[in-house]
C-alpha positions, 0 to 999 in steps of 0.5 A, spaced: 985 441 195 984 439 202 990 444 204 987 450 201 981 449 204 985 449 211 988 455 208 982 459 206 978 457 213 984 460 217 985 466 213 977 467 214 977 466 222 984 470 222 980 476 218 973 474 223 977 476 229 981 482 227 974 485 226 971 483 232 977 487 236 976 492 232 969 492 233 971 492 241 976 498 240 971 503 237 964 501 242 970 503 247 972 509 244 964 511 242 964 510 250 970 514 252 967 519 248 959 519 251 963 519 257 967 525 256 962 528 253 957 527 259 961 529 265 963 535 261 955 537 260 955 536 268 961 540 270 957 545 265 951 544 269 954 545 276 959 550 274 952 555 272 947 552 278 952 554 283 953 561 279 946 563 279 946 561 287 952 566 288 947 572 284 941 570 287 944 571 293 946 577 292 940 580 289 936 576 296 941 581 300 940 588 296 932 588 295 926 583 294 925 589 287 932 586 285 931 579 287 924 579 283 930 581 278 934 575 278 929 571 278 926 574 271 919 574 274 914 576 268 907 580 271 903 575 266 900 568 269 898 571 276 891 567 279 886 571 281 885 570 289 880 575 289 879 581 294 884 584 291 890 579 292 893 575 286 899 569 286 904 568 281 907 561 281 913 559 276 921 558 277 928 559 274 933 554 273 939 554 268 943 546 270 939 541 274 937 545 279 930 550 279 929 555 284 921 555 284 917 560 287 910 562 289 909 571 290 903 573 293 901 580 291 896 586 293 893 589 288 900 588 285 904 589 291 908 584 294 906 582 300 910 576 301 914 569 297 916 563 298 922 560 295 924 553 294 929 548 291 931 541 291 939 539 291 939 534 284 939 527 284 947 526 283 953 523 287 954 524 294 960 528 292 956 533 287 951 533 293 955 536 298 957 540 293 951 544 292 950 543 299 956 548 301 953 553 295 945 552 297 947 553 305 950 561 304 941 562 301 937 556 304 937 552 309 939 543 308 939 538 313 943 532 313 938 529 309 941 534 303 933 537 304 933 544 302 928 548 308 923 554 304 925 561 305 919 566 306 918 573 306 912 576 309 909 570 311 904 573 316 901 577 310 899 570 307 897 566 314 893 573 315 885 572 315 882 576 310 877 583 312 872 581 317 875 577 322 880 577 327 887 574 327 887 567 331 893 565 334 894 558 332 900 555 328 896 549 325 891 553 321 897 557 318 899 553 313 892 551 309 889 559 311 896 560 306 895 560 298 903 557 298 899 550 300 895 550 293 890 554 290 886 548 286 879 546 289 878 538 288 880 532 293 883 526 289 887 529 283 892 526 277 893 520 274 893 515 280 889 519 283 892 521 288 889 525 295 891 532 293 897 536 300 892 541 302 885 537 302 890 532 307 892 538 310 885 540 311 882 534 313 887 534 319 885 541 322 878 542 320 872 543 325 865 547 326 869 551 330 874 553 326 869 553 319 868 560 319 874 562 320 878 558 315 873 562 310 876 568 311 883 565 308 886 568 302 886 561 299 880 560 295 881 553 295 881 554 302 874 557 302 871 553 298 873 547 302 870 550 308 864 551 304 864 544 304 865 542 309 859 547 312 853 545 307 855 537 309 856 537 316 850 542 318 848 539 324 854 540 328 853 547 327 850 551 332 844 557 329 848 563 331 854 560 327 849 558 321 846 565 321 854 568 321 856 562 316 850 564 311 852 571 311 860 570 310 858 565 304 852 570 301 859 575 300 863 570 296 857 568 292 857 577 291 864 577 289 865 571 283 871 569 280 874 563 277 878 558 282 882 552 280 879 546 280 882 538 279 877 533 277 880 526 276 886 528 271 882 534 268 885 541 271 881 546 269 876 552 273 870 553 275 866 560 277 866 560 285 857 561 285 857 556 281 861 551 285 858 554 291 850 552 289 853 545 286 857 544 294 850 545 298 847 540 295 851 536 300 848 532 305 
């Protein structure tokens, strides 16, 4: 008896450790072929990027028409700036990589673009690889940070009629509707402060006030209404006079501005923000 229970526990270990490799020999294999089955998704992905790159750069050559082209840019979802200007923002991506862009139009014109893109989070190697291909378009630092390409750029930073054009490169960026077209300060779940409020906050003065509310950028406006009705006393008669006068066209010409409040993007009417901002004090 004591010899068969040897015998059965033998054979009972025996049977536990070809079970054990043969659980190891099929978790390698399902790993080899996720592996596989991943790089050949990525070769997929880089062999279709660096194409697309090969095909835009080619459209960028021929035409702004043809580049609008390839980027399959639809008429739907332009944002009314107002005073006959609209912005289209979208992108087009096919791997890991998207090439998002911002159009400015004139009464359905293109007047001016920004294109832009990021090298995707892989190896070094698949880096330098999109690199090499991006460089033929855009312009990469050593960092793999991809410049912006613009077109008409002097058509987005240009005051709106009314005004002279002023020669000063720090205001260029906010006058732009490139640097965002929603109205708020602190957006988003960490409500963190929005790019073009700290570009403003940065620049904004009485004496640039009025100028900055001839911007293309309806947020723009709106923030030197702001910044108008709650700092009044830095404000000269002569430049309160002008300044009341340039808001009261605004307020003739209402249209629907993007706003964010907390995590809520949404729109208000332009009069009505404007009458809820002079309440500023």
């Amino acid at each position: 008896m004591q010899i068969y229970c040897i015998y059965v526990y033998t054979n009972v270990t025996c049977n536990l450790k070809k079970a054990f490799y043969i659980s190891i020999l099929l978790t390698l294999g399902f790993w080899n072929f996720s592996f596989s089955q991943k790089t050949e998704v990525e070769k997929y992905y880089v062999r279709v990027d660096t194409a697309f790159v090969t095909e835009l750069k080619k459209a960028y050559e021929i035409s702004t028409a043809e580049l609008m082209k390839t980027l399959e840019v639809k008429n739907e979802g332009r944002e009314n700036l107002g005073f006959g200007y609209q912005l289209k923002q979208s992108g087009k991506g096919l791997g890991s990589m998207t090439i998002n862009y911002q159009i400015l139009y004139y009464k359905n014109e293109i007047v001016s673009y920004e294109l832009t893109t990021r090298i995707p989070n892989k190896s070094k190697k698949l880096k330098k690889l999109y690199k090499e291909k991006l460089s033929t378009l855009f312009k990469i630092n050593y960092d793999f940070k991809v410049e912006p390409i613009y077109f008409g750029i002097d058509n987005s930073t240009e005051p709106l009629t009314g005004i002279e054009k002023w020669n000063n490169d720090n205001l260029n960026e906010i006058m732009s509707p490139f640097s965002s077209i929603i109205f708020g300060t602190y957006c988003g779940e960490s409500m963190t402060l929005m790019n073009n409020r700290k570009l403003f906050d940065q620049i904004i003065e009485s004496g640039n006030c009025e100028y900055l509310l001839y911007s293309k950028n309806p947020a723009t406006r709106l923030m030197a209404v702001e910044f108008y009705y709650c700092n009044l006393n830095e404000f000269s008669d002569s430049q309160k006079k002008s300044i009341e006068t340039r808001i009261a066209e605004l307020n003739r010409k209402p249209m629907l501005t993007r706003t964010c409040s907390g995590c809520i993007i949404g729109g208000e009417l332009t009069e009505k923000i404007i009458n809820e901002l002079k309440n500023c004090r």
